[in-house]
Structure formats: C-alpha cells, structure tokens
C-alpha positions in Angstrom: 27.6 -2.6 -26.3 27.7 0.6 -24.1 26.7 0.3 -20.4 22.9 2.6 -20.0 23.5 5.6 -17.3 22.2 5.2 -14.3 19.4 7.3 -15.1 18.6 4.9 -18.0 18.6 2.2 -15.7 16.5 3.8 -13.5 14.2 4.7 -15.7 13.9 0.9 -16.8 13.5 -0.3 -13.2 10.7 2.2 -13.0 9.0 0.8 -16.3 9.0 -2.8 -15.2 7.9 -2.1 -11.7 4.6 0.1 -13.5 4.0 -3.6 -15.7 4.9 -5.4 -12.5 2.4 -3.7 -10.5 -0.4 -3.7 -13.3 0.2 -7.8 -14.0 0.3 -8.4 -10.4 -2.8 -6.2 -9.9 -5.3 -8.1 -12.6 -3.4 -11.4 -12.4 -2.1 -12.1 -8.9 1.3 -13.6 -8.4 0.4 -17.2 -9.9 -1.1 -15.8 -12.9 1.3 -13.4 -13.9 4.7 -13.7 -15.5 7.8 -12.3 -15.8 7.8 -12.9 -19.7 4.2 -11.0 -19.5 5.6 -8.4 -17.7 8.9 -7.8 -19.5 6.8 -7.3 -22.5 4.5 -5.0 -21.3 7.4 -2.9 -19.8 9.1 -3.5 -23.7 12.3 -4.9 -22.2 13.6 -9.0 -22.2 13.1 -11.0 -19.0 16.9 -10.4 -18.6 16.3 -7.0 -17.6 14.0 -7.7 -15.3 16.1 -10.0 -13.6 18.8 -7.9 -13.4 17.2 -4.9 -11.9 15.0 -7.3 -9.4 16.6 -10.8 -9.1 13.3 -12.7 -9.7 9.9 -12.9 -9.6 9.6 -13.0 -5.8 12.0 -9.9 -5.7 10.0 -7.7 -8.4 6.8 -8.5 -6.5 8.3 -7.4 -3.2 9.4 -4.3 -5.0 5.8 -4.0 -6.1 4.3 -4.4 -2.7 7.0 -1.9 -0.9 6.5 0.8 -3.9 2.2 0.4 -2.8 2.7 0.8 1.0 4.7 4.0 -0.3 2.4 5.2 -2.8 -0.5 4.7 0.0 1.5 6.3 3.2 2.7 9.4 1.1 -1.4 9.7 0.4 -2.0 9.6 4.0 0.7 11.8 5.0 -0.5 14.5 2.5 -4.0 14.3 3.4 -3.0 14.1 7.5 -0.5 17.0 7.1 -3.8 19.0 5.6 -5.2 19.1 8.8 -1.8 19.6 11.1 -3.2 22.1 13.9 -5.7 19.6 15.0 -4.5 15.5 15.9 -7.5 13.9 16.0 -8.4 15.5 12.5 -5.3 14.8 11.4 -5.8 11.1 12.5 -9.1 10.9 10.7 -8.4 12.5 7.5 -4.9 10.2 7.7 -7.0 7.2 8.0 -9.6 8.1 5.3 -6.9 8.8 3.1 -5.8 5.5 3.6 -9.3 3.9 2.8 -9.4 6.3 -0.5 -5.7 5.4 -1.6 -5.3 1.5 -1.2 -8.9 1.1 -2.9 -8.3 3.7 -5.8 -4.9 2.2 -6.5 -4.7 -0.9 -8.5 -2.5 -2.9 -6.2 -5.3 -3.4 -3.3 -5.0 -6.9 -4.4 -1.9 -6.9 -4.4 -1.3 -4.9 -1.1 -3.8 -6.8 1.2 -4.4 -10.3 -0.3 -1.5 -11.1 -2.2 1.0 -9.6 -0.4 0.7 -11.5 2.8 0.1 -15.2 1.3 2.9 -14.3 -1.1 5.9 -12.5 0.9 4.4 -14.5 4.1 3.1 -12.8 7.0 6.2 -11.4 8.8 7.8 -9.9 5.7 4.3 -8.3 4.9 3.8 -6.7 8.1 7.5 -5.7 8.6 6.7 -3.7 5.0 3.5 -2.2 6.3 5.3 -1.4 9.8 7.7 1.4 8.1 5.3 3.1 6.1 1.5 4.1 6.8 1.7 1.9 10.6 4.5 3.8 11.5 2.2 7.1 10.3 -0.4 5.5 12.0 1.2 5.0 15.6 2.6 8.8 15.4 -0.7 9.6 15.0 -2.4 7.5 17.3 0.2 8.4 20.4 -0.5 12.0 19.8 -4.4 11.5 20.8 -3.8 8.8 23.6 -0.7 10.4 24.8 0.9 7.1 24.2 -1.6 5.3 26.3 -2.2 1.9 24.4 -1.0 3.0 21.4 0.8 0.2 20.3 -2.7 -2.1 20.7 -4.7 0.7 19.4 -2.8 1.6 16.4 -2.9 -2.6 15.5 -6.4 -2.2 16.4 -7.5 0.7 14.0 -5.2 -0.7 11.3 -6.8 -4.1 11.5 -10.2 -2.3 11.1 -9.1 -0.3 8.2 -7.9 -3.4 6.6 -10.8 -5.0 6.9 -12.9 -2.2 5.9 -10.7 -2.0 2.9 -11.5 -6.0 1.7 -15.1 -5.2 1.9 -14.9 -2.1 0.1 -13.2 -4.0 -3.1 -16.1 -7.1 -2.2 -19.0 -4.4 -2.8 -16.6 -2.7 -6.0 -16.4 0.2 -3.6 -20.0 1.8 -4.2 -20.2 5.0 -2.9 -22.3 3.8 -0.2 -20.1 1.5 1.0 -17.0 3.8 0.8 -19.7 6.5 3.1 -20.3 3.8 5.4 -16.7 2.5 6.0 -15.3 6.6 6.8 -18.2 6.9 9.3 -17.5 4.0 11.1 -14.3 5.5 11.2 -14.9 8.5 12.3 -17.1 6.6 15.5 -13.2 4.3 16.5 -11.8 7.6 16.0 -14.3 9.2 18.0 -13.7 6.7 21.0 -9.9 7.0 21.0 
C-alpha cells in the first residue's frame, strides 16, 4: 500500500484534531473516545494513534491548537488598535473574552484542560500563547512595573469572567458586563 504525502497526512491530522476538538468540546475527556472520534474524522483509531500517540496526546493537541486559535484572535483584534497600548490591551483582552467563549473548546480550554493535562502542563500551554501576548501588553502600560503579578492578575480575572460567561450561556448582558469590568482593571493599570 503506498505511503500518503505529507500533505495527505497533514490533512488527516487536521481532520481528527477538528473531531477531537468537537468530542472533547460536548463530551469532556471521560466521555469521549477515540473510536468516537476516529469515526467522526472517517479514519480507524490507528490513524489517530499514529498522528497523536494516544488519547492524552490528541487532547493536548486539542488544548494547544485552542490557546492558538484564541491568542491569534487576540493578536488581530490588539494589533487593530496598535498606535494606542492601553487600547490595544483592552481590545486584546475583549477579544480574548469573545474568542474562548465563541469557540467550542471553552470547556475544553478552561475546565478540562487543567484537571486533564494537570496544572503545570496547562499553564506552561497558556504561558506561550495569549499570556505571553498578555505580559507584552501589560509591560507596555506599567512600564514593566508589576507586570509579571499584574498580567497573572488580569488573566486570572479574564478566566474567571470567562467560566461565568459559559454559567449564564453568555447572554448578552452578561458578555456587556464582564468587557466593562474590564475596561475598569484596565482602567486602574
């Protein structure tokens, strides 16, 4: 049997990390499996564990391909507003609000993802993509002063913010409340 090209390849690895994500997303990690998901993706559970070792590894890969998919939001909407920091830092952090709780893996990103992966693993995930966008941000206001407890700080808040938002099925008064409170942290920096 011919060998796929590594674009075909790629292109599998993409597909199972989509069913991956969506599984994970409605099911958690405990309730979803890698049968489940090689069938949705429409490939055999051998390809999935060839292209991600095993179920911990594919869900790592799901939770690494979220912090991406949420920092690239928050560098697009920050870069937006470029000329001025601490509009940059707001619309960066309201982007980040707006991205994890419109994509399916909020679950995944802030629930599952740390009781899964385990804290450390979790964090060093979400410290080199949107925290690291977050502390450039922060030091540009503060002139590096605290920036390392603030950034922790506002991120803490946004997460927070974030698991209410998905509680309250992010209403639209909810989603107002949490980027005005916002804006008053950002405000005080």
């Amino acid at each position: 049997m011919p060998r796929a090209s590594a674009a075909d390849a790629a292109l599998t690895a993409e597909s199972i990390l989509r069913a991956a994500t969506e599984a994970f997303a409605q099911s958690g990690y405990q309730g979803a499996s890698v049968g489940q998901i090689a069938a949705a993706a429409g490939v055999t559970r051998g390809a999935v564990h060839h292209h991600f070792s095993d179920k911990l590894g594919l869900f790592e890969a799901v939770v690494r391909a979220g912090h991406e998919r949420v920092a690239a939001s928050v560098v697009a909407r920050a870069d937006v507003e470029s000329a001025d920091p601490r509009a940059s830092l707001r619309a960066g952090c309201h982007a980040f609000v707006d991205a994890i709780t419109d994509d399916a893996a909020a679950r995944v990103l802030l629930v599952e993802g740390p009781a899964v992966l385990g804290w450390a693993t979790w964090r060093a995930l979400d410290a080199s993509t949107s925290m690291k966008e977050l502390r450039e941000a922060v030091e540009t206001i503060t002139d590096g002063a605290q920036a390392e407890a603030l950034t922790h700080l506002l991120s803490g808040a946004m997460n927070e913010g974030v698991l209410w938002l998905v509680e309250t099925h992010a209403d639209s008064d909810a989603r107002a409340s949490v980027h005005r409170a916002l804006d008053r942290l950002i405000d005080a920096l």
